[in-house]
N, C-alpha and C positions, 0 to 999 in steps of 0.2 A: 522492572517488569515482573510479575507475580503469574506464576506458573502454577500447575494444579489445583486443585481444591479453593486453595488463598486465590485464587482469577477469578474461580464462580463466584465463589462466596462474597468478594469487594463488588467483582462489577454486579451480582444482584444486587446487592445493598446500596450499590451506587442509583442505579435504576431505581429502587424500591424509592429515594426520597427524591427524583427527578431529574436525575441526572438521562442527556439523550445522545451526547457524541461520547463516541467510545475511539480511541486511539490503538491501533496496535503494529504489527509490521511481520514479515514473517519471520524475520532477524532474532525476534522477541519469540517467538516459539512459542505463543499460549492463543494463540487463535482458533484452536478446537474449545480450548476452556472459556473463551469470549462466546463462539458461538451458542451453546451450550446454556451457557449465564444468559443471553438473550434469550433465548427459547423458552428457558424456566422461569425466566421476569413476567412472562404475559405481556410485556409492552407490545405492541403491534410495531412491526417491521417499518412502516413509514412513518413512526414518530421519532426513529433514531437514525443519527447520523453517523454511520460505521468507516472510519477511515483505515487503509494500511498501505505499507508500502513494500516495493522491492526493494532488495538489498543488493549489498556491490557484487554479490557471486551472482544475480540476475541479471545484469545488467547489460544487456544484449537485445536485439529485436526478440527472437525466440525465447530465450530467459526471461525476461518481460511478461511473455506473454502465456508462460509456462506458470510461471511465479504468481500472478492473477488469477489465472484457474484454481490454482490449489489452496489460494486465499479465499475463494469464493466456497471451495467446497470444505478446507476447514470451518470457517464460520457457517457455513449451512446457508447461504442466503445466493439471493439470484444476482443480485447488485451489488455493488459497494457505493457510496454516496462520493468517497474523493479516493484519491491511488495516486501515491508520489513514489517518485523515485527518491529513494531514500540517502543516497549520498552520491557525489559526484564521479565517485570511480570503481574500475573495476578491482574484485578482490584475486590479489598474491598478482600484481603486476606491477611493474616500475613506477615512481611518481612521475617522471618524465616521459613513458610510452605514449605515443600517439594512440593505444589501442583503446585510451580512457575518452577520448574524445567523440572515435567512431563508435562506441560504446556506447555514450550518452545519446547521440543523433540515432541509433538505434533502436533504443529503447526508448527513447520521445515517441519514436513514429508509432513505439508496440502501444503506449500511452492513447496517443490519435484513435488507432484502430480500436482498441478497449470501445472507447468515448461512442466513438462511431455506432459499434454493436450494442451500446445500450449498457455494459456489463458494469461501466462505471459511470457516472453521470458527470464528475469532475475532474480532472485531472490537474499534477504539478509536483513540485519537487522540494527537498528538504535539505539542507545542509550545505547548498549551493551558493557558489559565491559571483559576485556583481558579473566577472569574465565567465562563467560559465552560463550566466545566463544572459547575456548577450549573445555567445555565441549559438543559443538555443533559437534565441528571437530572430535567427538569419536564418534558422530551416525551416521552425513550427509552423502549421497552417491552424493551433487550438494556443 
């Protein structure tokens, strides 16, 4: 993941020969430099497909939906095209707590609600395994 200057400077250069999904998360910490690099490309905002996601210290209904905002206003854009949840559990908690579970079913829903208001268009998740999303597929209504 390429922070400062080296973020603008690849994703314009990425852009400049056609490149239109740009990946990032807020884990990764360059998403003011992503925004930024889009702004300065000229591409128009509906030619790209901008994805990021929450991270395990997100990972709550509220953290969710905290973590989305500040994703929105680091890259400067009104939308995001997809929003995962970036890894199954919560950070600096037992592998075994039950808190990882009501965690994910919370931050699903902060997902829903996003989708809903328009602020993301897609939603889904990263790093999840077959049980975790089964168990996802017993709450989700998206």
């Amino acid at each position: 993941q390429l922070k400062g200057e080296a973020a603008v400077t690849a994703v314009c250069a990425a852009l400049g020969v056609g490149y239109r999904s740009i990946d990032t998360a807020s884990v990764y910490r360059n998403e003011e430099e992503i925004g930024r690099a889009v702004r300065a490309s000229g591409v128009p905002r509906g030619e790209l497909f901008l994805t990021s996601k929450a991270g395990p210290a997100e990972m709550s209904f509220s953290g969710a939906l905290r973590a989305a905002s500040a994703s929105l206003e680091r890259l400067g854009t009104g939308y995001l095209d997809l929003y995962l949840l970036h890894w199954p559990g919560c950070a600096r908690t037992p592998p075994d707590s039950r808190r990882h579970r009501e965690a994910r079913h919370g931050a699903w829903r902060a997902l829903e609600r996003l989708k809903d208001e328009g602020k993301v268009r897609l939603i889904g998740v990263s790093n999840f395994g077959v049980g975790h999303l089964e168990e996802l597929l017993k709450i989700c209504r998206v």
